[in-house]
N, CA, C and O atoms as a GROMACS GRO file, in nm:
protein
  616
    1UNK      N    1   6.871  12.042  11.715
    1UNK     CA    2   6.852  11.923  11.636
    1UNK      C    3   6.967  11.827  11.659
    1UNK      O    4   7.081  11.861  11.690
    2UNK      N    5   6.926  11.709  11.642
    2UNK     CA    6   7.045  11.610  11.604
    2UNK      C    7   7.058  11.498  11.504
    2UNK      O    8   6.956  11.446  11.459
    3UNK      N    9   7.139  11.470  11.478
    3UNK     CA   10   7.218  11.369  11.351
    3UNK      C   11   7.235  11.246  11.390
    3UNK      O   12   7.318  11.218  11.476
    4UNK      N   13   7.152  11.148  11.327
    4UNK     CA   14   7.149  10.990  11.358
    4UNK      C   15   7.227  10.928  11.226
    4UNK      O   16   7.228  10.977  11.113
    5UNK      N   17   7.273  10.843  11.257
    5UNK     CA   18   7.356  10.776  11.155
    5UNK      C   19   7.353  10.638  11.142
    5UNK      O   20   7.412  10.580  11.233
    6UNK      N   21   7.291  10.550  11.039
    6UNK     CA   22   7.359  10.428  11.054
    6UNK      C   23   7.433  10.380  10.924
    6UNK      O   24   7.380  10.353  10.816
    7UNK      N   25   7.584  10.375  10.960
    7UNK     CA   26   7.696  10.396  10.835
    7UNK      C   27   7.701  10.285  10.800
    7UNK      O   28   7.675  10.181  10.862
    8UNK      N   29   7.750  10.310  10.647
    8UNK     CA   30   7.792  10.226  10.560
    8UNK      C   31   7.706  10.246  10.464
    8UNK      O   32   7.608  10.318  10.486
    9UNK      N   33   7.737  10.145  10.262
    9UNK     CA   34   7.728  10.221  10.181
    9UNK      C   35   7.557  10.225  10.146
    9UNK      O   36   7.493  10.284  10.058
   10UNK      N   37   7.522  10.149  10.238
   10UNK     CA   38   7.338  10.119  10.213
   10UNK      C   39   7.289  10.174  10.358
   10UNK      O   40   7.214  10.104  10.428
   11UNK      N   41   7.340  10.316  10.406
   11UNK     CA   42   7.323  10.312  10.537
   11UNK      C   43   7.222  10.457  10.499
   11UNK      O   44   7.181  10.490  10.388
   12UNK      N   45   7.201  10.525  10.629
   12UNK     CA   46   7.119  10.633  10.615
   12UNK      C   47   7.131  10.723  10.705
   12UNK      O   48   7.153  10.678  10.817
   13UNK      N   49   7.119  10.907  10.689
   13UNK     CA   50   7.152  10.987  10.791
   13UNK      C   51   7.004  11.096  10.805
   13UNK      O   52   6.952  11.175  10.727
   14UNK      N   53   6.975  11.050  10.945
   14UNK     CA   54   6.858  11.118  10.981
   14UNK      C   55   6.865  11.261  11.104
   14UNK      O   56   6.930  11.273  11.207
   15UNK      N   57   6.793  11.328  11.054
   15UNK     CA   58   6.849  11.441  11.116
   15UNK      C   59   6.703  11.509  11.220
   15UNK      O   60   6.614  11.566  11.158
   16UNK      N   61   6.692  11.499  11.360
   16UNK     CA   62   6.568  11.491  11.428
   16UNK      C   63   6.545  11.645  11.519
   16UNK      O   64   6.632  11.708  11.579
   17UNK      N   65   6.454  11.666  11.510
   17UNK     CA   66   6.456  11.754  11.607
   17UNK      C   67   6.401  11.754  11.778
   17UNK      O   68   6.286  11.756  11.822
   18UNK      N   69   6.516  11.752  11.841
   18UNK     CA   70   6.583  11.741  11.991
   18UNK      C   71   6.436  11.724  12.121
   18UNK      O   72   6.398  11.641  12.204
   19UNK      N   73   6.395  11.858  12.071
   19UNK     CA   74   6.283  11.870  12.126
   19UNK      C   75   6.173  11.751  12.128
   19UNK      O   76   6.132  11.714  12.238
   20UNK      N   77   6.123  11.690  12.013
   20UNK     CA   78   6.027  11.582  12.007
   20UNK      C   79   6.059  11.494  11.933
   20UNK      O   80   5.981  11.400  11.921
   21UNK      N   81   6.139  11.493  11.885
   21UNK     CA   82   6.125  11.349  11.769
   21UNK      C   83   6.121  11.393  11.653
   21UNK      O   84   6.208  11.335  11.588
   22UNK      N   85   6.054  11.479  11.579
   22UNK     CA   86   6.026  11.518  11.434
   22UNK      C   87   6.109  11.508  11.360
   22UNK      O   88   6.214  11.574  11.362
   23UNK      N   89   6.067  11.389  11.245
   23UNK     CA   90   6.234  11.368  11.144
   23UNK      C   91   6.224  11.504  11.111
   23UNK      O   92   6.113  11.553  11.089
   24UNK      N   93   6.340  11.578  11.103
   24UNK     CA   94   6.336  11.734  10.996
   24UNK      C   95   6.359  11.664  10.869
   24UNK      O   96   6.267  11.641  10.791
   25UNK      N   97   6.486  11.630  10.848
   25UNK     CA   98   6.578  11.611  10.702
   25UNK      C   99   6.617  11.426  10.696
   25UNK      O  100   6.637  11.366  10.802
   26UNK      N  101   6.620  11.380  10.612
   26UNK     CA  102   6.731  11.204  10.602
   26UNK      C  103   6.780  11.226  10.452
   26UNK      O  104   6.714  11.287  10.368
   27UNK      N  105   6.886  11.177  10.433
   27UNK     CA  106   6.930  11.163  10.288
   27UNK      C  107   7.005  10.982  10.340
   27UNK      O  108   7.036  10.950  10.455
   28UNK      N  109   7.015  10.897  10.218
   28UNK     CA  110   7.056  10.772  10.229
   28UNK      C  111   7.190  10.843  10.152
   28UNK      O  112   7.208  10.928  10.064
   29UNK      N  113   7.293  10.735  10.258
   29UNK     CA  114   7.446  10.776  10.220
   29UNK      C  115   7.475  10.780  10.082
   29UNK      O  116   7.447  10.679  10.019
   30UNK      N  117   7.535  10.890  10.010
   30UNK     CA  118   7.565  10.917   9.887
   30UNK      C  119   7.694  10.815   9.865
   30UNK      O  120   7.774  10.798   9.957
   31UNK      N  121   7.705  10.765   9.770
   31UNK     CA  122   7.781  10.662   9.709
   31UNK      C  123   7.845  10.734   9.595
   31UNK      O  124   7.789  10.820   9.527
   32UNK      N  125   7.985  10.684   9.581
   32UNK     CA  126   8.011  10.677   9.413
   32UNK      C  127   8.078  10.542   9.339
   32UNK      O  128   8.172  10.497   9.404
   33UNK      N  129   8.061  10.501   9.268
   33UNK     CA  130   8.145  10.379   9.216
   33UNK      C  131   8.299  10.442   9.208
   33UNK      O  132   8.356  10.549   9.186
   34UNK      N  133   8.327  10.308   9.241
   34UNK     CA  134   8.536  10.311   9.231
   34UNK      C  135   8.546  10.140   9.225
   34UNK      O  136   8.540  10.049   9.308
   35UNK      N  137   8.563  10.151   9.084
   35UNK     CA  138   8.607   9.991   9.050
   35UNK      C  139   8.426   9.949   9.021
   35UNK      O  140   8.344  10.030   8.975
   36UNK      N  141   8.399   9.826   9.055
   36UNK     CA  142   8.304   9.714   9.093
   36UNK      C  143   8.188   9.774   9.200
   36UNK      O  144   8.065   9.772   9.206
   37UNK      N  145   8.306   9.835   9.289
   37UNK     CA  146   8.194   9.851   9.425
   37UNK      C  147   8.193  10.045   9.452
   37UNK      O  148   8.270  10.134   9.416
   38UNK      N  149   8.063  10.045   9.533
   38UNK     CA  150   8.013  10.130   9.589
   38UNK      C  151   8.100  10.156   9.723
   38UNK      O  152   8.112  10.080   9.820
   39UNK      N  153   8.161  10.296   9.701
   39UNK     CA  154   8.177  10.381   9.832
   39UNK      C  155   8.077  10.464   9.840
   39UNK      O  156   7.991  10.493   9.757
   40UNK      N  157   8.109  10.528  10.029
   40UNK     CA  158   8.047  10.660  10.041
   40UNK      C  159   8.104  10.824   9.965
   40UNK      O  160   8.224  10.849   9.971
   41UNK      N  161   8.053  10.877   9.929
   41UNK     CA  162   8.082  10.965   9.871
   41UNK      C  163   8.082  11.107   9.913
   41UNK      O  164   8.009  11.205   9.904
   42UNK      N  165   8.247  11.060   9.982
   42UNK     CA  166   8.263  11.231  10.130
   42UNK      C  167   8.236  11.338  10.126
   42UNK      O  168   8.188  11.418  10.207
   43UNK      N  169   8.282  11.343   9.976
   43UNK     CA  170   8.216  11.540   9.973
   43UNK      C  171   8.095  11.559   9.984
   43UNK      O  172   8.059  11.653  10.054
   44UNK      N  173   7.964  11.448   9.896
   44UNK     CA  174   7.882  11.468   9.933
   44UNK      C  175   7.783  11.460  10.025
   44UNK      O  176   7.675  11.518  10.031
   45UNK      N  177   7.845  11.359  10.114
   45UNK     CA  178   7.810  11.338  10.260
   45UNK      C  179   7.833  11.461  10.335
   45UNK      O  180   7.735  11.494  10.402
   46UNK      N  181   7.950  11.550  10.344
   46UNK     CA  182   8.008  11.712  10.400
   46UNK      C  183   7.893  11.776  10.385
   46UNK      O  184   7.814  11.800  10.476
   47UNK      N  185   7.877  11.814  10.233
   47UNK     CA  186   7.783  11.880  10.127
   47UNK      C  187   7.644  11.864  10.239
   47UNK      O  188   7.638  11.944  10.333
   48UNK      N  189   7.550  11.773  10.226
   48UNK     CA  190   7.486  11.728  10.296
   48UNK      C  191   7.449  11.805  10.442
   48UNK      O  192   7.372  11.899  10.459
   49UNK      N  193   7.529  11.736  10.541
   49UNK     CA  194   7.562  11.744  10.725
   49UNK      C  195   7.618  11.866  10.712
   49UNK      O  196   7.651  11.913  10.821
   50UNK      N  197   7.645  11.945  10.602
   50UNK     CA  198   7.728  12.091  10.616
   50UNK      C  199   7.562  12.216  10.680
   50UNK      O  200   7.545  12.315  10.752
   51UNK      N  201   7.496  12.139  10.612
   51UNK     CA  202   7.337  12.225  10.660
   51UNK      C  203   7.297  12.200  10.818
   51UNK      O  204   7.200  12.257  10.867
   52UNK      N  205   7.350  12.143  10.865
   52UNK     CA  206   7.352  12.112  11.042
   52UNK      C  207   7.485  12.092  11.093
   52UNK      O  208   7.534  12.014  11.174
   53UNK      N  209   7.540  12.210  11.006
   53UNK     CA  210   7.686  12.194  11.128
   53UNK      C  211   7.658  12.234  11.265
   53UNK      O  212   7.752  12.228  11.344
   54UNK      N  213   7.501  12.288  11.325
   54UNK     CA  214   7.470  12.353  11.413
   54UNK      C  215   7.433  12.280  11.488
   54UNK      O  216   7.379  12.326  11.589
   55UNK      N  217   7.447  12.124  11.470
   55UNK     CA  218   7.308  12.041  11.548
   55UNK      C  219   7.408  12.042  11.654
   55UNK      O  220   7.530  12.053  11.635
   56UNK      N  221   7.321  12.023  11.818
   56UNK     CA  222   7.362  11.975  11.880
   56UNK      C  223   7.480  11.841  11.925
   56UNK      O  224   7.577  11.856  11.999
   57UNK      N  225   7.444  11.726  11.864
   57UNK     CA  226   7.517  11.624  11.888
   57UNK      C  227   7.432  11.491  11.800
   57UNK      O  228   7.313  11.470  11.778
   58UNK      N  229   7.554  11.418  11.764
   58UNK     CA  230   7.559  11.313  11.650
   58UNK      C  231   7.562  11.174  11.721
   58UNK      O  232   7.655  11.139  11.793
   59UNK      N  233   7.466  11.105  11.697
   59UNK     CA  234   7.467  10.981  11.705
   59UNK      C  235   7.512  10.860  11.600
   59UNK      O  236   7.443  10.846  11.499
   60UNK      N  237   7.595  10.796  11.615
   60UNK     CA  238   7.633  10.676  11.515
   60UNK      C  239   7.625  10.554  11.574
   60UNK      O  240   7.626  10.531  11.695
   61UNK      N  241   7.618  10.475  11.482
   61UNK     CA  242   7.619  10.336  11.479
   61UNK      C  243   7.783  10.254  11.507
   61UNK      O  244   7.859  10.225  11.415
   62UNK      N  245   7.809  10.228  11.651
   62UNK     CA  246   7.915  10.124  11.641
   62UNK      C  247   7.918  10.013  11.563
   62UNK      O  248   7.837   9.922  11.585
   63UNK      N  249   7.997  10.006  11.478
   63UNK     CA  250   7.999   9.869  11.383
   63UNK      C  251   8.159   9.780  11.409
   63UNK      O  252   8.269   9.800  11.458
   64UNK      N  253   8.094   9.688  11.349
   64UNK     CA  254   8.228   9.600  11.388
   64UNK      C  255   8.200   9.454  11.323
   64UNK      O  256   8.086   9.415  11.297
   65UNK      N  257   8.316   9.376  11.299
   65UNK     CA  258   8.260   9.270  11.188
   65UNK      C  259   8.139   9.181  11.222
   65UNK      O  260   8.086   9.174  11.333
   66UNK      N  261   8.114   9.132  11.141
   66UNK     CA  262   8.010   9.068  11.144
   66UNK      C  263   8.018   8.906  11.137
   66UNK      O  264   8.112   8.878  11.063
   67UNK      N  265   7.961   8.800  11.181
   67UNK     CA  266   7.975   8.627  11.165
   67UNK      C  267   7.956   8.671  10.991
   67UNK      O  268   7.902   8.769  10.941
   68UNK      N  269   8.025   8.556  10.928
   68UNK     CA  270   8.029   8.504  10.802
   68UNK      C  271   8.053   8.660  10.689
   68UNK      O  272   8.044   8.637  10.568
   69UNK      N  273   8.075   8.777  10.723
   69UNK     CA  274   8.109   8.842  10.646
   69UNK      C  275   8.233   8.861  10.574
   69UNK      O  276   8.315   8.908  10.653
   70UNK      N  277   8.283   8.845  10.458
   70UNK     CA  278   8.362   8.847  10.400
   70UNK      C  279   8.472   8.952  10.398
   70UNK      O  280   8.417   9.051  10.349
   71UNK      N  281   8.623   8.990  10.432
   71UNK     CA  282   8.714   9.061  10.428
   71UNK      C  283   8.705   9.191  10.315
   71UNK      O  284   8.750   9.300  10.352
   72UNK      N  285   8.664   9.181  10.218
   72UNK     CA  286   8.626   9.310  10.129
   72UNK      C  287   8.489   9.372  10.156
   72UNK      O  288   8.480   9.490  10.124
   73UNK      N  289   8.376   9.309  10.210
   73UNK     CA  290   8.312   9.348  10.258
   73UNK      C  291   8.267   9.465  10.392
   73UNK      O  292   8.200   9.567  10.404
   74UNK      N  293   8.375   9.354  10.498
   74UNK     CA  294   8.460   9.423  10.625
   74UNK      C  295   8.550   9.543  10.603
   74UNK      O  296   8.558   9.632  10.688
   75UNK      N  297   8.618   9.546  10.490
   75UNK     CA  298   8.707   9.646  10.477
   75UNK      C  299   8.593   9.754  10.454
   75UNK      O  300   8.591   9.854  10.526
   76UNK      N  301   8.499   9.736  10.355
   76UNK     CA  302   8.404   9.857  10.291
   76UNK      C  303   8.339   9.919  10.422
   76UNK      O  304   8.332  10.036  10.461
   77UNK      N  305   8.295   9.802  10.476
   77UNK     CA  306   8.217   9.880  10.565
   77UNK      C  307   8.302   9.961  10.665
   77UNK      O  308   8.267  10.079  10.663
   78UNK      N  309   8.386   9.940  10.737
   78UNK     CA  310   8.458   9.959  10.837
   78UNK      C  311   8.482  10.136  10.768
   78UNK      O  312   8.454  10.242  10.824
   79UNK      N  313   8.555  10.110  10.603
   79UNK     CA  314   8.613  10.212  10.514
   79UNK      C  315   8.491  10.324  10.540
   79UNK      O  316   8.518  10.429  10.598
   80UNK      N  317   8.347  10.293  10.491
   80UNK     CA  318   8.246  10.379  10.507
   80UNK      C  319   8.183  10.459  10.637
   80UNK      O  320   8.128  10.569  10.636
   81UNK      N  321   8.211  10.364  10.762
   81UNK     CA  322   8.218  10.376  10.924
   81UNK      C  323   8.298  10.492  10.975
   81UNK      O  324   8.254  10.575  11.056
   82UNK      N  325   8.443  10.492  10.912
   82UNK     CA  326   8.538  10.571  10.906
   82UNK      C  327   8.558  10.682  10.886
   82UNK      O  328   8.618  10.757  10.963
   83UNK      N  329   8.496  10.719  10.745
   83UNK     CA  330   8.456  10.811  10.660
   83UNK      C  331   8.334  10.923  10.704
   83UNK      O  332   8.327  11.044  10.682
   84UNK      N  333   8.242  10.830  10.774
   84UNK     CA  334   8.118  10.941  10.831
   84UNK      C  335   8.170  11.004  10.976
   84UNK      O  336   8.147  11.118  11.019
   85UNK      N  337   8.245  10.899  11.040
   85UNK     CA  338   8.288  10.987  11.154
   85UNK      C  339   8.397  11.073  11.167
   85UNK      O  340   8.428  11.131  11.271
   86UNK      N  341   8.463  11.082  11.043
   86UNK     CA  342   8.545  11.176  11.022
   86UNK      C  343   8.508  11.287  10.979
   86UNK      O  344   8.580  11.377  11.022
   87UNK      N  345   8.386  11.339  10.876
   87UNK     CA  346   8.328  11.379  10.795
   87UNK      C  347   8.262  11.477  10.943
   87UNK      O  348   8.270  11.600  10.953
   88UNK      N  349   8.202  11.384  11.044
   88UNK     CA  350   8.137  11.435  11.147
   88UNK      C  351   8.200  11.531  11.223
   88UNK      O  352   8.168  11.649  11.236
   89UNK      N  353   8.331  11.442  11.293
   89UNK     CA  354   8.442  11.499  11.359
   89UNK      C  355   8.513  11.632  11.274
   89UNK      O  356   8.545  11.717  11.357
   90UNK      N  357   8.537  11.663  11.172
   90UNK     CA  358   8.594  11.785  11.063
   90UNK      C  359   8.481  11.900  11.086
   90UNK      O  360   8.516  12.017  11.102
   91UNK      N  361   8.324  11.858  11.087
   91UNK     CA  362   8.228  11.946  11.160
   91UNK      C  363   8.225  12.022  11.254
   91UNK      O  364   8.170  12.132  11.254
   92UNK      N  365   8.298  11.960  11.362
   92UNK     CA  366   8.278  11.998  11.504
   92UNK      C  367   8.186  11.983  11.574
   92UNK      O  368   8.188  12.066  11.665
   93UNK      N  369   8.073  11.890  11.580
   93UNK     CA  370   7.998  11.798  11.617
   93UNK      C  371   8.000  11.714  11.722
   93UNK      O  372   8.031  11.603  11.680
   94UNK      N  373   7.982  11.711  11.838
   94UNK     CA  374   8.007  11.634  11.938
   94UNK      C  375   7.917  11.486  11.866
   94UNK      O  376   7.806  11.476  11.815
   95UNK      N  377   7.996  11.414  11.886
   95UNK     CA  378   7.948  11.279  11.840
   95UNK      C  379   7.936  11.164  11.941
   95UNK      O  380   8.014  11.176  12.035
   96UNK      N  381   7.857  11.056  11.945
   96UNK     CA  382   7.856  10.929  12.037
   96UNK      C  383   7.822  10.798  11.955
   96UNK      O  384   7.713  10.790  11.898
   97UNK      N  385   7.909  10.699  11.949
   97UNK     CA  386   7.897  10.583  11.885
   97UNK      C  387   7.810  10.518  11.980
   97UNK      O  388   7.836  10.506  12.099
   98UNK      N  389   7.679  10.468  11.908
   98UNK     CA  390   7.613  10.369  11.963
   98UNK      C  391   7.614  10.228  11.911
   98UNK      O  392   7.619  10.192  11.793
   99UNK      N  393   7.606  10.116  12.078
   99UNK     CA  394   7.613   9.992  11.978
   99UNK      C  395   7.477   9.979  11.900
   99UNK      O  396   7.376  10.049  11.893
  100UNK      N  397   7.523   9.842  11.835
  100UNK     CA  398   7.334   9.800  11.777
  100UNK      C  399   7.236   9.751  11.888
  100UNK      O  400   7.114   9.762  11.896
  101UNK      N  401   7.336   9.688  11.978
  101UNK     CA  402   7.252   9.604  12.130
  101UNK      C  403   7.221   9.728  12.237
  101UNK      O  404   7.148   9.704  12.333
  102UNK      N  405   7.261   9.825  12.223
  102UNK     CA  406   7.165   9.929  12.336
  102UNK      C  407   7.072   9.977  12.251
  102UNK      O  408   6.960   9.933  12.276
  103UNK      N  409   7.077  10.068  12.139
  103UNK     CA  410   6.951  10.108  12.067
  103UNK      C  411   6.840  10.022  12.024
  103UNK      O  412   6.727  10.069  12.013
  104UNK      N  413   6.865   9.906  12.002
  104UNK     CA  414   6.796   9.806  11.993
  104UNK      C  415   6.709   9.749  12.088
  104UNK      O  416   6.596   9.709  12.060
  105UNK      N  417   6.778   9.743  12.240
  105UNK     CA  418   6.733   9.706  12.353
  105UNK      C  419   6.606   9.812  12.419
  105UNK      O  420   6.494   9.810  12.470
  106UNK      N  421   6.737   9.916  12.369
  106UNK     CA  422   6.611  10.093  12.417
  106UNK      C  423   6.466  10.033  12.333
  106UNK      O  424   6.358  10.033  12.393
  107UNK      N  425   6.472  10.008  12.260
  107UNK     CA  426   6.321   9.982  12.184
  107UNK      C  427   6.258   9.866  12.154
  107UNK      O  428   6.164   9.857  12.075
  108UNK      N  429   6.309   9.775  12.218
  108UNK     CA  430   6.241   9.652  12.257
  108UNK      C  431   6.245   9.565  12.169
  108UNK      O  432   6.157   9.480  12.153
  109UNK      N  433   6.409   9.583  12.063
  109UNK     CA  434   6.411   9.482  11.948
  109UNK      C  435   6.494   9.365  11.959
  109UNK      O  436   6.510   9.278  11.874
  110UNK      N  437   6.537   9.372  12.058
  110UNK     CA  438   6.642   9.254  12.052
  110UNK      C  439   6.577   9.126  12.058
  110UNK      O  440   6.491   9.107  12.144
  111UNK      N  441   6.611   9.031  11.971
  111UNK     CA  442   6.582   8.897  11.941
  111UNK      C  443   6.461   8.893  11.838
  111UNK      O  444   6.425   8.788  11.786
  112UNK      N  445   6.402   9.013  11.815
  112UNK     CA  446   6.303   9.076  11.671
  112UNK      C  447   6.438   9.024  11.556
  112UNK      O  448   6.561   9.018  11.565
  113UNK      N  449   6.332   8.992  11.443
  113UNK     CA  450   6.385   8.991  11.288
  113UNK      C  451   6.410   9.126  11.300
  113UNK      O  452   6.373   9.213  11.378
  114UNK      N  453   6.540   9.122  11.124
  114UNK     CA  454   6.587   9.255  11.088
  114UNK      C  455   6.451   9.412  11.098
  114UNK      O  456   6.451   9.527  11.144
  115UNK      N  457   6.362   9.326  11.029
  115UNK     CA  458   6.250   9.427  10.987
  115UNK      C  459   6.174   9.480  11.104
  115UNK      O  460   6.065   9.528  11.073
  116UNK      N  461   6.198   9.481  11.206
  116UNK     CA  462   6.130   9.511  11.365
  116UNK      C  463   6.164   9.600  11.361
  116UNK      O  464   6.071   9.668  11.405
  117UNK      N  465   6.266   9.683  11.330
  117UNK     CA  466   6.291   9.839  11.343
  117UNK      C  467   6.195   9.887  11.272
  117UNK      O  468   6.082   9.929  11.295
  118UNK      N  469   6.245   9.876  11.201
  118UNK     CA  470   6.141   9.924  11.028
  118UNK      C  471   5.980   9.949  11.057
  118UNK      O  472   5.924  10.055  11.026
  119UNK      N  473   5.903   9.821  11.130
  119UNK     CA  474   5.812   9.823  11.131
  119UNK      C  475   5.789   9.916  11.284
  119UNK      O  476   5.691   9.989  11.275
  120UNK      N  477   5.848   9.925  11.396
  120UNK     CA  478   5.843   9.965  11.487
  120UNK      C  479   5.854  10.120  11.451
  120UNK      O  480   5.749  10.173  11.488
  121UNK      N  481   5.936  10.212  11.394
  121UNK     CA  482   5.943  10.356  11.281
  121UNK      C  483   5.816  10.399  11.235
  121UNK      O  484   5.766  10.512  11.230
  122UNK      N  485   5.755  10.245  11.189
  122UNK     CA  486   5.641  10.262  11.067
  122UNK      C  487   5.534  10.332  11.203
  122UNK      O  488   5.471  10.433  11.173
  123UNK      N  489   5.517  10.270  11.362
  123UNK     CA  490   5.424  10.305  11.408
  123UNK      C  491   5.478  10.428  11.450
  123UNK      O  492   5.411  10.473  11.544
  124UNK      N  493   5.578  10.506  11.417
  124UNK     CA  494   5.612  10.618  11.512
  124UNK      C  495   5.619  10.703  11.408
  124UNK      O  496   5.572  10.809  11.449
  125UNK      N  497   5.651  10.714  11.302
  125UNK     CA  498   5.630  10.777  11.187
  125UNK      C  499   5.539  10.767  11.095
  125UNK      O  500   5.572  10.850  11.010
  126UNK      N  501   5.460  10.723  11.067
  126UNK     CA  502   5.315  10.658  11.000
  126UNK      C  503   5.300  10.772  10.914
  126UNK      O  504   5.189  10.769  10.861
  127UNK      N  505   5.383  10.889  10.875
  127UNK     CA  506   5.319  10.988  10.786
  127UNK      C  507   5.453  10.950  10.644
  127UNK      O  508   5.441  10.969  10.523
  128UNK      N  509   5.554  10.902  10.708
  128UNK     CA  510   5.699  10.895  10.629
  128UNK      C  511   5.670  10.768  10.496
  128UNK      O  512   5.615  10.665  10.533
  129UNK      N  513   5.689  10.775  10.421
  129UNK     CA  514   5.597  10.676  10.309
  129UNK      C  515   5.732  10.604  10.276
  129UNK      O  516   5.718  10.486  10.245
  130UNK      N  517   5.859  10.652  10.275
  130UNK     CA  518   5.954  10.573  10.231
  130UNK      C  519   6.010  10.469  10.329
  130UNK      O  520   6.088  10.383  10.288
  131UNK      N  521   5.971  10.476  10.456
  131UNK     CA  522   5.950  10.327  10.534
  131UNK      C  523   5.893  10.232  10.485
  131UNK      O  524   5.924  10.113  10.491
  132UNK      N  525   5.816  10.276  10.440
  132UNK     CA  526   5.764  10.139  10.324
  132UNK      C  527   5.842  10.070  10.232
  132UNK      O  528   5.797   9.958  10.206
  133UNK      N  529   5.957  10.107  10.166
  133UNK     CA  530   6.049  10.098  10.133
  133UNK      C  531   6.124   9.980  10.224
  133UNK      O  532   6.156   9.990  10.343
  134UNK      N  533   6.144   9.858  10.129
  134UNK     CA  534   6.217   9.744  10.236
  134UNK      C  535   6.370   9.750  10.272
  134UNK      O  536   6.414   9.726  10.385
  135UNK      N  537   6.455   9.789  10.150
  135UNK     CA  538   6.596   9.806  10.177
  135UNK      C  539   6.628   9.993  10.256
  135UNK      O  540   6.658  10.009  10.374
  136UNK      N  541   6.612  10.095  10.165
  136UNK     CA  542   6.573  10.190  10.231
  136UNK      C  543   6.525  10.245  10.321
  136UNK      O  544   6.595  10.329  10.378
  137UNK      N  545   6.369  10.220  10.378
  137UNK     CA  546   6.312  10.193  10.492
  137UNK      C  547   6.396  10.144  10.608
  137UNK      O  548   6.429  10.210  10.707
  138UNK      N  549   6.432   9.986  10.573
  138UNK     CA  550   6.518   9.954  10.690
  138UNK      C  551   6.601  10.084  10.718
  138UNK      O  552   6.575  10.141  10.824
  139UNK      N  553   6.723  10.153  10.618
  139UNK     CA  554   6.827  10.184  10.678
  139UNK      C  555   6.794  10.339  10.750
  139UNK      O  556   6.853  10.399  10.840
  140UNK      N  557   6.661  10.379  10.662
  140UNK     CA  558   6.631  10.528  10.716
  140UNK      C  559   6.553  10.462  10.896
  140UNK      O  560   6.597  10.506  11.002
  141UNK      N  561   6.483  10.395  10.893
  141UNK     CA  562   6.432  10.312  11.032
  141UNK      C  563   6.557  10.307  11.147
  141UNK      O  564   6.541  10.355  11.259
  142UNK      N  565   6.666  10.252  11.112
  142UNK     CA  566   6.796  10.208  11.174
  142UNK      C  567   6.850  10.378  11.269
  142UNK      O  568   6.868  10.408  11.387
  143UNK      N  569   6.859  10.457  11.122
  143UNK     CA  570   6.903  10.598  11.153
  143UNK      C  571   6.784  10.653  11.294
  143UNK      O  572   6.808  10.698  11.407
  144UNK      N  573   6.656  10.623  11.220
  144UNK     CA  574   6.597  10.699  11.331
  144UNK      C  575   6.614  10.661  11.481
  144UNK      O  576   6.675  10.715  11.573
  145UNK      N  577   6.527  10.528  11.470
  145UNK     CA  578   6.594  10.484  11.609
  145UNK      C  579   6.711  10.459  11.646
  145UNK      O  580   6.722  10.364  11.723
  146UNK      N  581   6.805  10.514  11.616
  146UNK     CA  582   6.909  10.534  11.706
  146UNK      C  583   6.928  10.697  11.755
  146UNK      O  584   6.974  10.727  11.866
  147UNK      N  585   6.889  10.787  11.663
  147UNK     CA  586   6.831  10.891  11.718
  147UNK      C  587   6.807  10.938  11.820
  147UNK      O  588   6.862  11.016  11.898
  148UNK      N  589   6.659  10.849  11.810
  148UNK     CA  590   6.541  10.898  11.931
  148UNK      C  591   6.613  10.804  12.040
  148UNK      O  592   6.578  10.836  12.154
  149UNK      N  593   6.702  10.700  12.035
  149UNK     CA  594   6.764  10.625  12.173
  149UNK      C  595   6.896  10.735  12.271
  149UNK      O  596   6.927  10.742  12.390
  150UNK      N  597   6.945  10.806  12.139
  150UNK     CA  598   7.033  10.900  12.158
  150UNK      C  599   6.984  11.022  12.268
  150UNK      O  600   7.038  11.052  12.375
  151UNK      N  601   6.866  11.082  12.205
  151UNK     CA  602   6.784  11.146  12.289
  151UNK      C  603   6.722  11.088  12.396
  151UNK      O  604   6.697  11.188  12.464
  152UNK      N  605   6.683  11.003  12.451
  152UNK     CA  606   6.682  10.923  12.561
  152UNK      C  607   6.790  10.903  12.665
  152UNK      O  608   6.770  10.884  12.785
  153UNK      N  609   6.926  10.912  12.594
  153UNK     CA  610   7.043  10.865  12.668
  153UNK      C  611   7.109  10.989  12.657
  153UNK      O  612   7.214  10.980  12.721
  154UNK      N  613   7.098  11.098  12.608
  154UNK     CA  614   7.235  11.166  12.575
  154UNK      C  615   7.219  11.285  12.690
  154UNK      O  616   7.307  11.370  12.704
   0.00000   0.00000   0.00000
């Protein structure tokens, strides 16, 4: 099996099996409040990825700032980015950061609206009901296909 990731605190971790594609497991990144805002929430992210300390190899999401995003924003995310690949790396997990422009490209989304993943998932998963799901959906969508691009490339 392997571990798709796309981090941060509205992000999602999908867990596929190697052989074909079959989502096995996804949980959306566990959060806890501290202050105002939402972190990821490490132990229970561990807790979690501790049930596939066996997988083969981990795919993540290269992130990096974004046009017009705000410095506390940047910090969170970067903070949450940080956190899963450490969480990964403490596993023993061979891991590979993917950008958004190759997994994207692998599946024919580039210059697609946000929701082209999402809907592109919807035809490859058509049994998964929480793709339907617009904020969620997206981020479990994001996780997968980078996945199945992982398995393509890895």
């Amino acid at each position: 099996m392997i571990i798709a990731i796309d981090p941060g605190v509205s992000g999602c971790i999908a867990v596929l099996n190697e052989l074909d594609g079959t989502l096995i497991d996804h949980q959306h990144t566990p959060t806890v409040k501290m202050g105002k805002r939402n972190r990821v929430n490490a132990a229970a992210l561990a807790g979690f990825l501790q049930q596939y300390k066996g997988a083969h190899h981990c795919y993540i999401e290269k992130v990096g700032a974004m046009p017009g995003q705000g410095v506390a924003s940047m910090f969170s995310f970067g903070h949450a980015a940080g956190l899963v690949e450490g969480v990964v790396a403490g596993m023993q997990v061979p891991m590979t950061l993917v950008t958004p422009q190759s997994w994207k490209k692998h599946h024919g989304l580039i210059g697609k609206d946000k929701d082209a993943s999402r809907t592109r998932c919807i035809q490859l998963y058509p049994e998964c009901r929480e793709l339907d799901l617009k904020a969620k959906g997206q981020a479990l969508a994001d996780a997968v296909l980078i996945g199945l691009y992982g398995m393509a490339h890895g």
